[in-house]
C-alpha positions in Angstrom: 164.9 241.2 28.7 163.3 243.5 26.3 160.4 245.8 27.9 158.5 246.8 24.9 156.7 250.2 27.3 160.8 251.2 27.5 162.7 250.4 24.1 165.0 252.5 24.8 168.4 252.1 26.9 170.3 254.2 28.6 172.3 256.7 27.0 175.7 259.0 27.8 174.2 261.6 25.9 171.0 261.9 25.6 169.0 263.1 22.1 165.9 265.1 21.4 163.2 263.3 19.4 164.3 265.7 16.5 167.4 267.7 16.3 167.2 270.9 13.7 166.8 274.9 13.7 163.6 276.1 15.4 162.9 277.0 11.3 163.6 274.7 9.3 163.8 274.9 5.4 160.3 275.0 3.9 161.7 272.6 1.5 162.5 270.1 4.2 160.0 270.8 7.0 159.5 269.2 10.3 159.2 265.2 10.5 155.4 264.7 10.4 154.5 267.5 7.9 154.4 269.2 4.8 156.4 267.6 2.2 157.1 265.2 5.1 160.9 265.3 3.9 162.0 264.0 7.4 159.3 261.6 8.0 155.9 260.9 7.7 155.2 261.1 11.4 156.2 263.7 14.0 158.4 260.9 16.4 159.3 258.3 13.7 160.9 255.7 15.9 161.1 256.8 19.2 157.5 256.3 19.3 157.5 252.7 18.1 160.0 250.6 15.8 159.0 249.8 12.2 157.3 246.6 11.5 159.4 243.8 11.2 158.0 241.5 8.3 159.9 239.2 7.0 158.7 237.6 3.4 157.9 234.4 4.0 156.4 231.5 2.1 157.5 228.4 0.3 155.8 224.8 -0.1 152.4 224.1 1.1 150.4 226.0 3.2 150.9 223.8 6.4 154.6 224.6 5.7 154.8 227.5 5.9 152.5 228.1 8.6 155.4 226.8 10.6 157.7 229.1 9.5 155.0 232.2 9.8 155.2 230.8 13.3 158.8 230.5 14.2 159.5 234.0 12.5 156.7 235.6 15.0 158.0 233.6 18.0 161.1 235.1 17.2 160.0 238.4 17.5 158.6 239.3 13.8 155.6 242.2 13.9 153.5 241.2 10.9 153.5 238.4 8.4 154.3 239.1 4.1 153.2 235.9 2.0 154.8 234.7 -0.6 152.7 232.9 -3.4 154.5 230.2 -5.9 153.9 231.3 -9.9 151.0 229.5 -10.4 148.8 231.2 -7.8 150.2 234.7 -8.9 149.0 233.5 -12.8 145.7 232.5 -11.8 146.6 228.8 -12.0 145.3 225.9 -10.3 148.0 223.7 -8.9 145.6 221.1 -11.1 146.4 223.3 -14.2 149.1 221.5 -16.7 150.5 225.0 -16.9 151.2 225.2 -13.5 153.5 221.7 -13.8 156.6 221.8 -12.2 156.2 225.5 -10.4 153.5 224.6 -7.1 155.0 225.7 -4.4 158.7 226.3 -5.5 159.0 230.2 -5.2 156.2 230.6 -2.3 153.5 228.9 -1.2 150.7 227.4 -3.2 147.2 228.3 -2.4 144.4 227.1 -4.6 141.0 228.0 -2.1 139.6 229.0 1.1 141.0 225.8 2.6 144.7 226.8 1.7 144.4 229.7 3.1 142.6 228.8 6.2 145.5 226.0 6.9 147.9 229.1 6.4 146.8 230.9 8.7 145.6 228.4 11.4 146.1 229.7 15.1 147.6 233.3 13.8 145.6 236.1 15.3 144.5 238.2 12.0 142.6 241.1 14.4 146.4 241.2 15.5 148.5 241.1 13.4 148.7 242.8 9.8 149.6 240.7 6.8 151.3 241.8 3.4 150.6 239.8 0.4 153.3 240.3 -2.7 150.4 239.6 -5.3 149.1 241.2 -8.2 146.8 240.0 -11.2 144.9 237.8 -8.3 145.2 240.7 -5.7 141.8 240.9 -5.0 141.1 237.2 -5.1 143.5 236.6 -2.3 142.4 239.3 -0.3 138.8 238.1 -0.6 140.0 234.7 0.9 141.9 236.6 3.5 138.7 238.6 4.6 136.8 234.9 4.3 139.2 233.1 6.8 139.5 236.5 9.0 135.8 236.5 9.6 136.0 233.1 10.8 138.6 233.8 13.4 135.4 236.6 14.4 137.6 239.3 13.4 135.5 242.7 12.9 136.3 243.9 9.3 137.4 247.3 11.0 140.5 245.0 12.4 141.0 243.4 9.4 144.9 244.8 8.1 147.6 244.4 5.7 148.4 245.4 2.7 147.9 243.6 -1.0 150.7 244.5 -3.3 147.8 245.1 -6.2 150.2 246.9 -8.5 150.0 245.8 -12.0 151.7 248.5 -13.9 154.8 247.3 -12.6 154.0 244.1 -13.7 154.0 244.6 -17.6 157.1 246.9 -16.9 159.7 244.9 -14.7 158.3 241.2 -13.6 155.7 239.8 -15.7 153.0 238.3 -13.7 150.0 239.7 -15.3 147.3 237.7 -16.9 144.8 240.5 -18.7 145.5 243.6 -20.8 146.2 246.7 -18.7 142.3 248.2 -18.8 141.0 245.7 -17.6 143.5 245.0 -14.7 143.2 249.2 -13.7 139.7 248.1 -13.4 140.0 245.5 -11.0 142.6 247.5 -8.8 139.9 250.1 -8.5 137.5 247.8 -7.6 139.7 246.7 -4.7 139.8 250.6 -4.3 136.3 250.9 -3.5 135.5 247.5 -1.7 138.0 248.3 0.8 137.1 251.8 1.5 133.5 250.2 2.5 134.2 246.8 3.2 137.5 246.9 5.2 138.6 250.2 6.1 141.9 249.7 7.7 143.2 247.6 4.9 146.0 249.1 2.5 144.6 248.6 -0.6 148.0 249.2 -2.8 151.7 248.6 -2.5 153.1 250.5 -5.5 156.1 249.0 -5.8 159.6 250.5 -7.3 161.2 247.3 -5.9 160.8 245.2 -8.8 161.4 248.3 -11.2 164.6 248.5 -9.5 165.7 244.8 -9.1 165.2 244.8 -13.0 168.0 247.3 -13.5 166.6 250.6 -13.3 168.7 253.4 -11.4 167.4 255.5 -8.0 166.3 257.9 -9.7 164.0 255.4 -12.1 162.9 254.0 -9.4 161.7 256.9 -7.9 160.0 258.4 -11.1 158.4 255.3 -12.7 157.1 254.3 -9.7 155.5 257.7 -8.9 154.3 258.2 -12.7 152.7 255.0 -11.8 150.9 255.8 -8.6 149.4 259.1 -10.5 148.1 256.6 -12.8 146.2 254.3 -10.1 145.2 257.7 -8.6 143.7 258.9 -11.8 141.9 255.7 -12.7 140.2 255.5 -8.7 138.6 259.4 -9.4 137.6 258.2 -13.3 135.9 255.2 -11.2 134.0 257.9 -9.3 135.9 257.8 -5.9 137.1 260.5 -3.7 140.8 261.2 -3.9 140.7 262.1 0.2 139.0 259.3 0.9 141.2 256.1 -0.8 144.4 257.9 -0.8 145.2 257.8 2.9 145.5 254.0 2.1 147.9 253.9 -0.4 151.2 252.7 0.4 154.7 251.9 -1.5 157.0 249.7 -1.7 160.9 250.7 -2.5 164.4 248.7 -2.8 167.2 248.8 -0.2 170.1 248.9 -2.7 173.8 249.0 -2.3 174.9 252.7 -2.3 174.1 253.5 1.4 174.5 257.4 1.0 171.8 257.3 -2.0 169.1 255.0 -0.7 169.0 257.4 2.2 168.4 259.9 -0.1 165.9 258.2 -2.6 163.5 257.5 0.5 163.4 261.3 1.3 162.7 262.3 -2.3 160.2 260.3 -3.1 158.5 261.4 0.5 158.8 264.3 -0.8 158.0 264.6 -4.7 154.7 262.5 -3.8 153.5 265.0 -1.0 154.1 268.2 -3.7 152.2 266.2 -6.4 149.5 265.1 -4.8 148.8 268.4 -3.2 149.5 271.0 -6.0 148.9 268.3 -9.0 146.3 266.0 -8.0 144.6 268.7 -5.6 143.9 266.2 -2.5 143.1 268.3 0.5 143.8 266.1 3.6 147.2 266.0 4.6 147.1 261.9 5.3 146.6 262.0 1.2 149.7 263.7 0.9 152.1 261.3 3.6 153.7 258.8 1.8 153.9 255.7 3.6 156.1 252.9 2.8 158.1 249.3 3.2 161.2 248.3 2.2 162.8 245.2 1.3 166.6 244.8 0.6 167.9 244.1 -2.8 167.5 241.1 -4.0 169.7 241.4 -7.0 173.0 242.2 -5.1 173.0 239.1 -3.0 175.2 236.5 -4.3 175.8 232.8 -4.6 179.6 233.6 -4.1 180.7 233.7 -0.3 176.8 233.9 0.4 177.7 235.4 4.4 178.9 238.4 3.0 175.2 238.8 2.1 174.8 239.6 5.8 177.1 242.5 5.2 175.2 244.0 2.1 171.4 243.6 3.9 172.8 245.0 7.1 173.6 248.6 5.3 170.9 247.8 3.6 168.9 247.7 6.1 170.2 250.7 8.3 169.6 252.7 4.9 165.9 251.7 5.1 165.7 252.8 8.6 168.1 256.4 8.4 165.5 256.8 5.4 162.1 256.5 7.4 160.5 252.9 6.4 157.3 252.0 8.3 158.2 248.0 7.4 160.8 246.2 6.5 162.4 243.1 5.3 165.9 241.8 5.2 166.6 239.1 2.7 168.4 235.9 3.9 171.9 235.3 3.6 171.3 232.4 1.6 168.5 233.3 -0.8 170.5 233.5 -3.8 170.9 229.7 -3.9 167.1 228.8 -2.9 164.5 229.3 -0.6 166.1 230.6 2.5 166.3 228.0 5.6 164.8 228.7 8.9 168.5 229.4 10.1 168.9 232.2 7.5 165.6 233.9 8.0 165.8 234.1 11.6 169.4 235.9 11.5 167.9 238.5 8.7 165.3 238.7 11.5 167.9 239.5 14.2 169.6 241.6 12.0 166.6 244.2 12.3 166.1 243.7 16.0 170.2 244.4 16.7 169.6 247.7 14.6 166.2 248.6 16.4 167.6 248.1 20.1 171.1 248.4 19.7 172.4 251.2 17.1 170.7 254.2 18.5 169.9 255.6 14.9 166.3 255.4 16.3 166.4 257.9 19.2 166.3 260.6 16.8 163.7 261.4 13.6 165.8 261.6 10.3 169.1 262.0 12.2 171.2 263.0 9.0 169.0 265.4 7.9 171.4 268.8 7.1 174.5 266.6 6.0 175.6 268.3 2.6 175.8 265.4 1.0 172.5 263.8 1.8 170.7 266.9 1.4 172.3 267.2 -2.1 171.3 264.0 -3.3 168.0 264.4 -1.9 167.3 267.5 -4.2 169.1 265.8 -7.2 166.7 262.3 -6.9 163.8 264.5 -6.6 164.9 266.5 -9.8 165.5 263.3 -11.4 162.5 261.4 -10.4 160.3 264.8 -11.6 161.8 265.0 -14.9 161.1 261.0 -15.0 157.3 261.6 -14.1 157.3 264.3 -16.8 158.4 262.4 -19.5 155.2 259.6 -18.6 153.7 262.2 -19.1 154.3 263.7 -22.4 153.8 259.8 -23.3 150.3 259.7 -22.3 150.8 258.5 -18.9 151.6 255.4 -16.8 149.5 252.7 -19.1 150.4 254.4 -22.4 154.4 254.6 -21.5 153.9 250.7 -20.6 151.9 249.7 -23.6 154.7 251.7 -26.1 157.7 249.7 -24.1 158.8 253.5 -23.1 159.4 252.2 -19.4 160.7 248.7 -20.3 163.2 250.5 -22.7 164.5 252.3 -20.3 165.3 249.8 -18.2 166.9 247.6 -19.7 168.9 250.5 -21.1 170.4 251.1 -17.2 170.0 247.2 -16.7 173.1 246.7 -19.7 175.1 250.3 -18.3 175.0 248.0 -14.9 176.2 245.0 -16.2 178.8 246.5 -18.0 180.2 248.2 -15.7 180.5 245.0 -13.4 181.9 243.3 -16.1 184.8 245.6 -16.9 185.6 246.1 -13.1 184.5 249.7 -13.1 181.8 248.4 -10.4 183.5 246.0 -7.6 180.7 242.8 -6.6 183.3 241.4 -3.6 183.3 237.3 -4.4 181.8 238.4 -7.8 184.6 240.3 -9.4 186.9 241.1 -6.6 188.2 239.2 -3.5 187.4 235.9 -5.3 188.3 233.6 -2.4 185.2 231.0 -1.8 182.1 229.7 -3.2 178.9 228.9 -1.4 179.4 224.9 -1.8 179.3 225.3 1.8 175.9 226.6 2.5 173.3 223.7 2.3 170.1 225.4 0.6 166.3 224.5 1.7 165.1 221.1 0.9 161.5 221.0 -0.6 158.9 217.9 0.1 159.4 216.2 -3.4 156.2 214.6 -3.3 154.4 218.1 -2.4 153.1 218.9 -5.9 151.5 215.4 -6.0 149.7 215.9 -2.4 148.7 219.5 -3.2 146.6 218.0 -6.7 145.9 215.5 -4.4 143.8 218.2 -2.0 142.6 220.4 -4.5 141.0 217.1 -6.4 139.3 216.3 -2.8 138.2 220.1 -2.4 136.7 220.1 -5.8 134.8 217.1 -5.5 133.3 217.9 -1.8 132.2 221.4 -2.4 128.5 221.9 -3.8 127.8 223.6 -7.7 129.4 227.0 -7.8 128.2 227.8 -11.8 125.9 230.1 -10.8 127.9 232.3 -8.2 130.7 232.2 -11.5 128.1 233.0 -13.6 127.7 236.2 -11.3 131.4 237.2 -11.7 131.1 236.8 -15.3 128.1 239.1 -15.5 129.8 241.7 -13.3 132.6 241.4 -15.3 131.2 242.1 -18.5 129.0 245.3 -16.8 130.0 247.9 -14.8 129.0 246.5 -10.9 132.1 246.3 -8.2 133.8 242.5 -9.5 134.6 241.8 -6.0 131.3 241.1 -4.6 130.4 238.2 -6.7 133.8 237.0 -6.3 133.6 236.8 -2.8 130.5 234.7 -2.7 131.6 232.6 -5.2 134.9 231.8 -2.9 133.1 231.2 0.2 131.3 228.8 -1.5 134.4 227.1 -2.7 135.6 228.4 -6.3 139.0 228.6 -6.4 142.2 230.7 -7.8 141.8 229.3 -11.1 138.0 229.3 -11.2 137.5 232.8 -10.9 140.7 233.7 -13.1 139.3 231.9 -15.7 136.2 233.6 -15.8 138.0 236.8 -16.2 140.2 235.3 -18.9 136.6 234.9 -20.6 135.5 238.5 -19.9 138.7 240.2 -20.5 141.0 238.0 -22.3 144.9 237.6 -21.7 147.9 240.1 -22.4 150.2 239.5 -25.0 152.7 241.7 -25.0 
């Protein structure tokens, strides 16, 4: 039976917390400090395990609930929503754009009633949620704070993390809705609401993940995604906020990829590349501004539709890279995911697949446990040098929004997104059941089976919800006016959600006040 107050079995031979010289390098430090190299805190995981949190969300709201359920019955640590397309675009599930997509690639949420059915019986002064969305960041997190303060949970409790990273989004996966100023606007309004309004949440989850599952390299990765963070960094003190006082919230969000050795490596040079800039660059002067802090998810792109339980294999080292690298959350991908929403079945085994690594394979006992290996070391200071001269190159561009507007960082993805697919092609890179050891398919492996008639009830709801709530032009007139002036966005918004506005209510007053992003 596990006994949470003693993770730890017993051991033949027993390690220290952290195993090193009594000096170590400058360059690498001790785990919990300056450049924070090994770690962002001083016991890593023998203190406590990362947060499991599996990405979850598919359907309707009710749905998923029961899977949120299952997952935390089964020994998950914090909950990561998944939102279908037409809630990431600002959509009602009403909207004839939004035909066809409600609820097929996460869950579809239109108001405060969605969400409330969501999250029905889940503790939110408990546990901490991750939302993976963007151009509607700070609508969702307004509805998260609404149904949170109906559970009677103090804002000071209130914790998660909103992805909120919409650089990213022009570069590698395209859910934005308004041109870049106007979207750096509304991230550093989040910026500020939080750090008054809800202190412990994490307001940003600047994300290489996406960068990387579009075909960029480690090293891209590392340096794109940083170049980025500058930017959000630079935008929040432009806004008139204190760099000590919103960056101790933000957070990342890197790719587990395939090359086990190198992903170690990545994690400890972007750990440590942030902490140099941000100290010597930016010139932030508490040390919690310098720690990077970060989840992980395993790579999407590698799983494959070919012999789909060798996917297990690929997220297991995956995963152990994540951890050997210093995550403080993660999530394994189901085996089955490249054929459809993963079932129950799958999501609980990626689940396990964490726990047996937490409790069974003793890489926890010890902070950064191959730090001093030649080779890791060695790619460590070749990632960083990599990433730097990536950062530098944004730079000379004009920055983060510039290099995105000019297609500098698109181009240079899809540049290592052909070298890839080349190299798979010709055989020079071996995808076992891809392009090697071609024995099966995965005709086998039944995928998820969505309500057909779910789109129809979820109009259905939304049409009810519309016609029960009271006039709201008012409270969107107040997001209009805020807007088009220079007050915090989020205030009006929040109002005008309690009151029963929706997703697409508000995102269309922005679409007024802004206007949409064509690339």
């Amino acid at each position: 039976m596990y006994n949470p107050a003693n993770p730890k079995p017993h051991r033949e031979i027993p390690l220290d917390v952290v195993h090193g010289p009594p000096s170590p390098d400058p360059n690498l430090g001790a785990p919990g400090e300056y450049p924070f190299t090994r770690g962002p805190y001083p016991t890593m995981y023998s203190g406590r395990p990362w947060t499991m949190r599996q990405y979850a969300g598919f359907g309707s709201a009710a749905a998923t609930n029961q899977r949120f359920k299952a997952l935390l019955d089964a020994g998950q640590t914090g909950l990561s929503i998944a939102f279908d397309l037409p809630t990431q675009m600002g959509l009602d599930s009403d909207d004839p754009r939004a035909a066809g997509e409600v609820g097929k690639v996460g869950v579809a949420i239109d108001s405060v009633a969605d969400l409330r059915t969501l999250l029905a019986d889940i503790p939110l002064g408990e546990v901490t949620t991750s939302m993976t969305i963007n151009a509607t960041a700070a609508i969702l997190l307004l509805l998260y704070q609404l149904v949170a303060e109906e559970q009677g949970v103090a804002a000071g409790d209130i914790g998660g993390t909103v992805q909120n990273d919409i650089l990213k989004e022009y570069a590698a996966r395209g859910t934005y809705i308004y041109p870049p100023q106007p979207s750096m606007r509304l991230v550093t309004d989040l910026f500020a609401y939080c750090s008054t309004e809800l202190p412990a949440w994490n307001t940003i989850s600047i994300s290489g993940y996406h960068i990387r599952e579009a075909g960029s390299t480690a090293g891209q990765e590392i340096g794109f995604t940083i170049a980025n963070g500058l930017a959000y960094v630079e935008a929040a003190r432009s806004a008139g906020l204190s760099v000590d006082v919103f960056a101790p919230r933000l957070s990342f969000f890197w790719n587990a990829h395939s090359n086990f050795l190198e992903e170690i490596a990545k994690y400890r040079a972007a750990r440590r590349l942030w902490a140099k800039l941000m100290r010597e660059r930016v010139g932030a002067t508490d040390p919690a501004s310098w720690r990077m802090r970060f989840h992980t998810q395993t790579a999407g792109s590698s799983l494959t539709a070919q012999q789909p339980l060798t996917n297990v294999v690929r997220t297991t080292l995956q995963a152990l890279s994540a951890v050997l690298g210093g995550t403080q959350s993660l999530h394994t991908n189901s085996f089955d995911e490249a054929l459809g929403l993963p079932t129950e079945e799958a999501a609980t085994l990626a689940l396990r697949t964490q726990q047996v690594i937490a409790h069974e394979s003793g890489v926890t006992d010890s902070v950064d446990p191959l730090a001093g290996s030649y080779v890791i070391e060695y790619l460590t200071d070749q990632l960083e040098a990599t990433a730097l001269e990536i950062v530098e190159s944004v730079d000379r561009a004009g920055g983060a929004v510039l290099a995105v507007e000019s297609g500098l960082v698109q181009g240079a993805i899809e540049d290592s997104a052909y070298r890839s697919a080349r190299a798979v092609e010709s055989g020079e890179q071996l995808i076992v059941g891809v392009n090697a050891f071609l024995d099966g398919d995965g005709s086998g492996v039944p995928p998820l089976e969505l309500d057909p008639e779910l789109e129809r009830d979820q109009v259905f709801a939304l049409t009810a919800f519309k016609e029960n709530r009271g006039d709201i032009a008012s409270l969107l007139d107040g997001v209009r006016s805020a807007a088009a002036g220079t007050e915090n966005v989020l205030y009006p918004m929040k109002a005008a959600l309690a009151a029963g506005a929706t997703v697409g209510d508000i995102s269309n007053v922005l679409r007024e006040v802004f206007g949409e992003y064509r690339p």
